[in-house]
N, C-alpha and C positions, 0 to 999 in steps of 0.2 A: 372670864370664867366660862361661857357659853363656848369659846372655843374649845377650851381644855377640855369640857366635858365631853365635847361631842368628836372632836379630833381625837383623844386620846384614848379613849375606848373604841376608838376602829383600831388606833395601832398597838395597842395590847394583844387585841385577839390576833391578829394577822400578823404573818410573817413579813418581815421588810421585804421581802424580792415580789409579793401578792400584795402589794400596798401600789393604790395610784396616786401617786405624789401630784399631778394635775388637779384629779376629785379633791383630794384634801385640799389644795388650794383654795376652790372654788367653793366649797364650805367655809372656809374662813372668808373668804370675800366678803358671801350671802352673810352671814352672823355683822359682819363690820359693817355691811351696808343697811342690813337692818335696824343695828344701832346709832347711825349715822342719822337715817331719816328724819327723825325729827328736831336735827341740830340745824342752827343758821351759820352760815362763813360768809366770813367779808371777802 
């Protein structure tokens, strides 16, 4: 959900061609990595 939120409201207001498809990446990372954190993996 924290994606959606914050990803989707960049590309609402912004046109596709003014969108940094990189940055939005890297937002999703950051959110996944911060939910990640306090998970264990084997």
């Amino acid at each position: 959900m924290k994606i959606v939120d914050r990803l989707l409201t960049t590309c609402v207001w912004d046109e596709e061609e003014d969108l940094d498809f990189d940055e939005l990446v890297r937002w999703a990372i950051e959110i996944i990595d911060e939910q990640l954190a306090d998970k264990q993996f084997r």
